[in-house]
SERO-4910 file (N, C-alpha, C, O; in steps of 0.05 Angstrom, whole numbers):
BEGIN
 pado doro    nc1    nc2    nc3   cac1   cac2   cac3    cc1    cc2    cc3    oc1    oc2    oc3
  Unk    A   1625   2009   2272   1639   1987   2285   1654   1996   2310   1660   2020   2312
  Unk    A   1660   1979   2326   1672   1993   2362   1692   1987   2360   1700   1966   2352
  Unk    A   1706   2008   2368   1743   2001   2373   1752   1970   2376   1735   1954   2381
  Unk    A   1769   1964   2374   1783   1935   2384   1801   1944   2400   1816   1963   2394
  Unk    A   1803   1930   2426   1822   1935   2444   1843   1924   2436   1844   1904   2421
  Unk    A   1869   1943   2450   1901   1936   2455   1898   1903   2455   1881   1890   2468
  Unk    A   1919   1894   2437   1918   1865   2447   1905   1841   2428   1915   1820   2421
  Unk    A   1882   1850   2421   1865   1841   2404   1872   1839   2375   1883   1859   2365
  Unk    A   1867   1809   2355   1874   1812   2331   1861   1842   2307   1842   1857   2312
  Unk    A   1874   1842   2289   1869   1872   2271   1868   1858   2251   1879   1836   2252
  Unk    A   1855   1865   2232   1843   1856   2207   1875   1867   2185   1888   1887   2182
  Unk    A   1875   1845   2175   1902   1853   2151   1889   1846   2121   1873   1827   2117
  Unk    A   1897   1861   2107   1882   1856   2078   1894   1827   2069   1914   1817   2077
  Unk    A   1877   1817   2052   1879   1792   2043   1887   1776   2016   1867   1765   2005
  Unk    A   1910   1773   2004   1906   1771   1971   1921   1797   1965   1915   1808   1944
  Unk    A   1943   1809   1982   1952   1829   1973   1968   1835   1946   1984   1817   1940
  Unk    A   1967   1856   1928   1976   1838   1900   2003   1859   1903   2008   1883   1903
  Unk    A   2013   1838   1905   2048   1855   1918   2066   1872   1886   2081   1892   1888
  Unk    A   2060   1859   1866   2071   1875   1851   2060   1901   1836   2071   1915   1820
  Unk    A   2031   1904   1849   2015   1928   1837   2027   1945   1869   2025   1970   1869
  Unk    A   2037   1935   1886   2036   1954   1913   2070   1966   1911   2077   1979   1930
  Unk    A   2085   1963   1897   2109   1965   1886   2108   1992   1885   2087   2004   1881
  Unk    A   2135   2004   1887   2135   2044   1876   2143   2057   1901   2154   2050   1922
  Unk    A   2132   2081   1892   2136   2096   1908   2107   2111   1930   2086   2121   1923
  Unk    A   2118   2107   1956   2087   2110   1968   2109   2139   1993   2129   2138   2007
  Unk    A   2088   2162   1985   2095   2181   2012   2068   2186   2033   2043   2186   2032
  Unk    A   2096   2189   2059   2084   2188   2080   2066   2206   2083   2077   2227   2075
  Unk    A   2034   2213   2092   2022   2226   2094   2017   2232   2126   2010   2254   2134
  Unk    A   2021   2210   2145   2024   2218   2163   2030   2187   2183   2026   2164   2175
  Unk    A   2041   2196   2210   2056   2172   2221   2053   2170   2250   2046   2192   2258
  Unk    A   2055   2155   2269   2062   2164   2290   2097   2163   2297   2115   2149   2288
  Unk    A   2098   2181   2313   2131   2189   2307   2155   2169   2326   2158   2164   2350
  Unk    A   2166   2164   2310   2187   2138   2311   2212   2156   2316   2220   2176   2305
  Unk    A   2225   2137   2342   2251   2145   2347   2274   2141   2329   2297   2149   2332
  Unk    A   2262   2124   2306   2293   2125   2292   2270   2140   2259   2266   2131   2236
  Unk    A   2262   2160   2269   2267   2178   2244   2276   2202   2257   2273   2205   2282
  Unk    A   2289   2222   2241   2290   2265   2248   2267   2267   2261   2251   2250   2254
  Unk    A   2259   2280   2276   2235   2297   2295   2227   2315   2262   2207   2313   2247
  Unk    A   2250   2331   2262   2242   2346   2237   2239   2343   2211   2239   2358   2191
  Unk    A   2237   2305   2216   2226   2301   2183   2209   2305   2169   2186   2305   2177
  Unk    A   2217   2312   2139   2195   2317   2121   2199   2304   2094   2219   2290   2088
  Unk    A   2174   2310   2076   2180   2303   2051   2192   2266   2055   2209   2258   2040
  Unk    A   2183   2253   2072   2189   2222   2080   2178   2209   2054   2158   2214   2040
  Unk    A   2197   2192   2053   2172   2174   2031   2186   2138   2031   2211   2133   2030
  Unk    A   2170   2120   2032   2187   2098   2022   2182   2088   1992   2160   2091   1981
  Unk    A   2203   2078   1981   2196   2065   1960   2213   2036   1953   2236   2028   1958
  Unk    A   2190   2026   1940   2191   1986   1949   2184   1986   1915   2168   1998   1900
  Unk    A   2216   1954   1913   2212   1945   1888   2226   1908   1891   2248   1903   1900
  Unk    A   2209   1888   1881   2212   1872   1878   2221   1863   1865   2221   1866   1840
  Unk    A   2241   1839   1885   2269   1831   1877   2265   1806   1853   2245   1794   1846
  Unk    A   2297   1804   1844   2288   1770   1822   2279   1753   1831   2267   1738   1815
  Unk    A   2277   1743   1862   2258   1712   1877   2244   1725   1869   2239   1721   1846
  Unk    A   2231   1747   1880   2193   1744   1863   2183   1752   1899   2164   1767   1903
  Unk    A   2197   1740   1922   2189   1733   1950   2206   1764   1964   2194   1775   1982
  Unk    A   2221   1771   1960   2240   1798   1972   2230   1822   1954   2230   1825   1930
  Unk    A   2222   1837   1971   2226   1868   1966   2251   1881   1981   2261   1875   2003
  Unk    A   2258   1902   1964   2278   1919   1967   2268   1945   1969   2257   1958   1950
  Unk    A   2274   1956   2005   2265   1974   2014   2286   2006   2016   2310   2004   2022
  Unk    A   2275   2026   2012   2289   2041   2012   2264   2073   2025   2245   2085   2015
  Unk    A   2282   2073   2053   2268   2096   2061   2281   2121   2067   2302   2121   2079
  Unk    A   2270   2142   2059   2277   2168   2055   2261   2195   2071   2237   2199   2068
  Unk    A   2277   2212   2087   2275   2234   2100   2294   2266   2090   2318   2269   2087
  Unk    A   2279   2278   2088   2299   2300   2079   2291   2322   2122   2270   2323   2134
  Unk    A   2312   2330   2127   2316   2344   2153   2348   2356   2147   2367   2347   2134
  Unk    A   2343   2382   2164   2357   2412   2161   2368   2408   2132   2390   2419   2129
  Unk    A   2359   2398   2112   2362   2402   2079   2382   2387   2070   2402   2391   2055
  Unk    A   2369   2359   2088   2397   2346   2075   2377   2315   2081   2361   2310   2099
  Unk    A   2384   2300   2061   2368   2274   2055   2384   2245   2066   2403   2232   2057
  Unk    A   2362   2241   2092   2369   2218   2107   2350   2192   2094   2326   2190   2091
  Unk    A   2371   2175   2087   2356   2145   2085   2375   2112   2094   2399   2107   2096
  Unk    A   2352   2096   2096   2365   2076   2094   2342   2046   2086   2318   2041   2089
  Unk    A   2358   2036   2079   2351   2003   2063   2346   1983   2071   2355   1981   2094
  Unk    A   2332   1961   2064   2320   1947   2077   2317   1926   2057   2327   1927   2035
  Unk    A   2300   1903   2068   2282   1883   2053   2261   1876   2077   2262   1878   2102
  Unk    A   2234   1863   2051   2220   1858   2071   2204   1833   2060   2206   1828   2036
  Unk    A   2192   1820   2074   2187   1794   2062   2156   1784   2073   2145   1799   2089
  Unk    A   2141   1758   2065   2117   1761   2084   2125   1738   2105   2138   1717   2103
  Unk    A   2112   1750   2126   2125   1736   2160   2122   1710   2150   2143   1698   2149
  Unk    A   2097   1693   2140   2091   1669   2130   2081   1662   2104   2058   1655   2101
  Unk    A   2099   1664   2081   2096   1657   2062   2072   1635   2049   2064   1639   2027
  Unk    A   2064   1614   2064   2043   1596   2060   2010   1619   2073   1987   1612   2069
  Unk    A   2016   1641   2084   1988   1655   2085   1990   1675   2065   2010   1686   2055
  Unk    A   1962   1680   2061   1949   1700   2048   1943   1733   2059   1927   1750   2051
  Unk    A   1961   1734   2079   1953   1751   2089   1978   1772   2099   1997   1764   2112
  Unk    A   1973   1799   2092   1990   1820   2079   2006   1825   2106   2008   1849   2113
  Unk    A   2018   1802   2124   2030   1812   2143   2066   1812   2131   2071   1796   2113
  Unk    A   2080   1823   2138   2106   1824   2131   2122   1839   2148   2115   1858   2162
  Unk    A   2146   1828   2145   2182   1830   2165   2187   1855   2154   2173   1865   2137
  Unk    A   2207   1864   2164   2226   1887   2152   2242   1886   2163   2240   1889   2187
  Unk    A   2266   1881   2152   2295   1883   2164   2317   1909   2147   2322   1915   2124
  Unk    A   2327   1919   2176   2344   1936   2164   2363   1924   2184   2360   1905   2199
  Unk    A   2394   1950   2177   2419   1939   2194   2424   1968   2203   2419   1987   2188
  Unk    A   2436   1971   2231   2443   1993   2238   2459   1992   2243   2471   1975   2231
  Unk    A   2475   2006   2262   2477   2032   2246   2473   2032   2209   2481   2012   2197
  Unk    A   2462   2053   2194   2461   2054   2177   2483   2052   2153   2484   2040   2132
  Unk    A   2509   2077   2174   2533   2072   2152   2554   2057   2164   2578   2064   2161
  Unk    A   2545   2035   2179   2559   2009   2185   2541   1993   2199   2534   1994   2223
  Unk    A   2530   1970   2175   2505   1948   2184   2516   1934   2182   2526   1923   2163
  Unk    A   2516   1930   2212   2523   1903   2232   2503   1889   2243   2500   1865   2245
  Unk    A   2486   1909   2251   2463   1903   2279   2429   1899   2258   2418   1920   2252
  Unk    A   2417   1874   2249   2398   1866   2236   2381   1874   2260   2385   1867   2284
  Unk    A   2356   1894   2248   2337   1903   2263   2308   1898   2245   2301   1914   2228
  Unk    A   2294   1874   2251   2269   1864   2246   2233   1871   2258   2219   1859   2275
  Unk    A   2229   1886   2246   2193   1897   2252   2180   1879   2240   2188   1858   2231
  Unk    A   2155   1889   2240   2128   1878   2227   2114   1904   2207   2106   1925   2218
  Unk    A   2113   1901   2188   2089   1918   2164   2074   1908   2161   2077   1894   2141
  Unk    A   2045   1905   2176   2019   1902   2173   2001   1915   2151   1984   1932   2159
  Unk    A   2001   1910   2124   1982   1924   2116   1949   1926   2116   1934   1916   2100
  Unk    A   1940   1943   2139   1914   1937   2144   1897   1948   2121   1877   1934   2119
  Unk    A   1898   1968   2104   1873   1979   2085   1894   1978   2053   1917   1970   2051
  Unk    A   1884   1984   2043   1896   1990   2018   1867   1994   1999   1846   1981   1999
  Unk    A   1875   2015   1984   1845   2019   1973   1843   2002   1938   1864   1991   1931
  Unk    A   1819   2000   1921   1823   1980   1904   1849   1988   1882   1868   1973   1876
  Unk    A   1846   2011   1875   1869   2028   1853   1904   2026   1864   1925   2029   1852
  Unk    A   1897   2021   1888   1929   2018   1907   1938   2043   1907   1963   2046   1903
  Unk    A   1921   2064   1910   1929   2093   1912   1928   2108   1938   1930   2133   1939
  Unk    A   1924   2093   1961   1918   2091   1987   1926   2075   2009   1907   2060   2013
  Unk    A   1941   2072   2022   1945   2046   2040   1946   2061   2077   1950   2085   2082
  Unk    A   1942   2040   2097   1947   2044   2117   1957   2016   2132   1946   1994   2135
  Unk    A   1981   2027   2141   2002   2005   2160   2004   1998   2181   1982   2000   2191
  Unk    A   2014   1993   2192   2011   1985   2226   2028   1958   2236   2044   1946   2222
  Unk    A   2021   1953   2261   2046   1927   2273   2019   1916   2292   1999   1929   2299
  Unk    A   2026   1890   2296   2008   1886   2313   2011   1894   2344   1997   1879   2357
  Unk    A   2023   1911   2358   2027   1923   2382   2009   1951   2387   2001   1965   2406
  Unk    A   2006   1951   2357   1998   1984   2357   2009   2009   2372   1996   2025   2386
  Unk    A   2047   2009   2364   2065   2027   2373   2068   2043   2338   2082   2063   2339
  Unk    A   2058   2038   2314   2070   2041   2300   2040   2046   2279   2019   2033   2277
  Unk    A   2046   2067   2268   2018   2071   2243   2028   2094   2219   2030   2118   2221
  Unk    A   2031   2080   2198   2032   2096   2176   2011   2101   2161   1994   2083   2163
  Unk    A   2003   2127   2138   1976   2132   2123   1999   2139   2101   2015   2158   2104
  Unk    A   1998   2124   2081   2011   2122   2063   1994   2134   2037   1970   2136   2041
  Unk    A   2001   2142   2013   2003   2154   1990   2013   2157   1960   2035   2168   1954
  Unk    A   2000   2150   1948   2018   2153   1918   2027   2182   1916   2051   2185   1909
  Unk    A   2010   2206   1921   2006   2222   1920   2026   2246   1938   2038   2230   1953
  Unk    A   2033   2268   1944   2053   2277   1965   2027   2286   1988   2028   2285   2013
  Unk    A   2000   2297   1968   1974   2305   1992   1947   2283   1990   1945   2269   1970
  Unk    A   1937   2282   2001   1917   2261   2004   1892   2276   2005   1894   2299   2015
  Unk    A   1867   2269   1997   1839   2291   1991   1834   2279   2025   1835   2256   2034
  Unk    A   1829   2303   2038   1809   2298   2061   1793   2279   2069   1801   2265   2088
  Unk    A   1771   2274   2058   1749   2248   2055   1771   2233   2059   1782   2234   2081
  Unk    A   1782   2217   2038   1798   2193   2046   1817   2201   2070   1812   2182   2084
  Unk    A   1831   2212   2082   1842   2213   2110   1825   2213   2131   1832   2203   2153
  Unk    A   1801   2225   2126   1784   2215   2144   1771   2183   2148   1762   2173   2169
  Unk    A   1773   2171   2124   1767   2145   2119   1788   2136   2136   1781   2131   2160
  Unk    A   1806   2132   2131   1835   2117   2140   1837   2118   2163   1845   2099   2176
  Unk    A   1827   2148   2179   1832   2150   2203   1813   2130   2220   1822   2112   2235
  Unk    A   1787   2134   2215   1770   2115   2222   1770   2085   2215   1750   2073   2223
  Unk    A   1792   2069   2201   1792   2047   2194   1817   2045   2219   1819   2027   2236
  Unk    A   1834   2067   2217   1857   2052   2250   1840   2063   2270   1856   2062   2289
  Unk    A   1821   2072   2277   1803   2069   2312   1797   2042   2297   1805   2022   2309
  Unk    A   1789   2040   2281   1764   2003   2281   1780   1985   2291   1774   1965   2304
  Unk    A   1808   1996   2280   1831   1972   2301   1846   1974   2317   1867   1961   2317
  Unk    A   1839   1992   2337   1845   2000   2355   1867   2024   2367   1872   2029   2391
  Unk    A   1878   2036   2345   1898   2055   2345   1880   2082   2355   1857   2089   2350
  Unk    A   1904   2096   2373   1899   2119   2385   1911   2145   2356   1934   2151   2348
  Unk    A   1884   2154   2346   1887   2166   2321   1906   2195   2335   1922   2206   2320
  Unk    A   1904   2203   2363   1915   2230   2369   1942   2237   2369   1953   2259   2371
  Unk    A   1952   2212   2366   1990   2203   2356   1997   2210   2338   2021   2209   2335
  Unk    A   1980   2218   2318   1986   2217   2287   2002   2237   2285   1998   2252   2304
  Unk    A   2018   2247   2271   2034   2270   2260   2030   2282   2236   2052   2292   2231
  Unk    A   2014   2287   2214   2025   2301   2185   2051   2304   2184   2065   2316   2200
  Unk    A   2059   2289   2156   2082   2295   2154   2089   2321   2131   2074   2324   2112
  Unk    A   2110   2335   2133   2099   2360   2111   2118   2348   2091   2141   2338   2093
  Unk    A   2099   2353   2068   2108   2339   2035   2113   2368   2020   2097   2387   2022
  Unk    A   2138   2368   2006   2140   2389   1981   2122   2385   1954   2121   2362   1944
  Unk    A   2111   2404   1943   2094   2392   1919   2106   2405   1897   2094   2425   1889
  Unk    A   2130   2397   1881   2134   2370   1874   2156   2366   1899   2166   2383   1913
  Unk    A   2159   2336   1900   2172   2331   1919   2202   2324   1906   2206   2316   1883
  Unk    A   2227   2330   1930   2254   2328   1923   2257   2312   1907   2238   2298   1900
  Unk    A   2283   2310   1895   2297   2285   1877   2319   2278   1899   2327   2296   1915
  Unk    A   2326   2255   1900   2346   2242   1918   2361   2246   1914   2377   2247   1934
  Unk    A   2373   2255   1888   2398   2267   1885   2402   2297   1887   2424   2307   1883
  Unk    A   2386   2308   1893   2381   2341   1886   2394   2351   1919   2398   2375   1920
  Unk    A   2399   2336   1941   2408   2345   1966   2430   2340   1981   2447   2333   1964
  Unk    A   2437   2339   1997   2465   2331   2006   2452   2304   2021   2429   2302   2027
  Unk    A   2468   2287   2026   2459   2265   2040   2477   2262   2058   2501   2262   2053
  Unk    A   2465   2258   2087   2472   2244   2118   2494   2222   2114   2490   2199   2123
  Unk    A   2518   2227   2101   2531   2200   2099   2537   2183   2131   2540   2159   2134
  Unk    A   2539   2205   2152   2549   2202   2173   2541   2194   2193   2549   2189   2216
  Unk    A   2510   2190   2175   2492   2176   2198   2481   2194   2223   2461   2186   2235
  Unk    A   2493   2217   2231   2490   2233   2251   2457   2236   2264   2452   2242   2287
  Unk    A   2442   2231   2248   2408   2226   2248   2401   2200   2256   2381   2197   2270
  Unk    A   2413   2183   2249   2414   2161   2279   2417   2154   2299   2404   2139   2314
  Unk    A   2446   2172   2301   2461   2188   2333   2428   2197   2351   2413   2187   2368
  Unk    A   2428   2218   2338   2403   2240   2343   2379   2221   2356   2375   2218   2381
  Unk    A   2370   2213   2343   2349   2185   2350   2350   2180   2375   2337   2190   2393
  Unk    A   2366   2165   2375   2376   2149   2401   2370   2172   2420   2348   2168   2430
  Unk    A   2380   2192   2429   2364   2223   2442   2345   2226   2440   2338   2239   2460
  Unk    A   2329   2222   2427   2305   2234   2420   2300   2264   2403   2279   2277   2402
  Unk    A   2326   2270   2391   2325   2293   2376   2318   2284   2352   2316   2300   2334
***
């Protein structure tokens, strides 16, 4: 199938079954976002649905210079009357004083049948996650994935690996960023 140009609609999965997509999913690889560490690793988000049944409760996680950066979220689908796996994400920033509501898009374009696989995206195509149950992903399927974002148009040479510990941290096992200082950083580009 031929690339789809910039601009052009992207195929989003359909009938997404939101409570089997629940848990914990790590990043396998991303293109690199100003509001994560440069030197993040071991990233992972993990999503659990709220009592409406309609809110997830987001919680994303970076461990950088050995100390574990996250922050929280919800995310919802952009249009509830469709069937189709597009969805908001709102966080508040600064992190350790949310004031400032900061709203994206989570496109889920692939997800494989077992939900042990997914790949994300926005419709601008500034933004592409290769997501994972797993901390490593078998080859074959990253090669799959990769070739499902060219089919929609993403520049695969952005991508980053992200490096995963096997087994991976406990959230409590590190010191945590209370200070936010990795948001500071961001904004720099550090």
């Amino acid at each position: 199938m031929a690339a789809k140009k910039s601009g052009s609609e992207m195929g989003v999965v359909l009938g997404l079954d939101v409570p089997r997509y629940m848990g914990r999913w790590y990043e396998v690889a991303s293109f690199p976002n100003f509001f994560q560490p440069r030197d993040g690793r071991d990233t992972r988000a993990t999503y659990e649905l709220m009592e409406d049944g309609a809110t997830v409760h987001v919680l994303n996680e970076t461990w950088s210079k050995g100390k574990r950066d996250f922050i929280e979220g919800t995310a919802y689908k952009a249009d509830p009357a469709s069937d189709e796996a597009k969805l908001k994400v709102k966080f508040y920033v600064p992190p350790f004083l949310p004031i400032i509501p900061v709203v994206g898009d989570y496109w889920v374009l692939y997800v494989d049948d077992d939900y042990q696989y997914a790949l994300v995206g926005e419709p601008r195509r500034k933004s592409l996650w290769i997501l994972c149950r797993k901390t490593h992903i078998e080859d074959e399927v990253y090669s799959q994935l990769l070739e499902k974002a060219k089919e929609e148009g993403y520049d695969v040479s952005k991508l980053h690996k992200t490096p995963q510990s096997d087994p991976p941290p406990e959230s409590d096992a590190a010191p945590t960023d209370s200070k936010g200082t990795w948001w500071f950083k961001s904004l720099f580009g550090k």
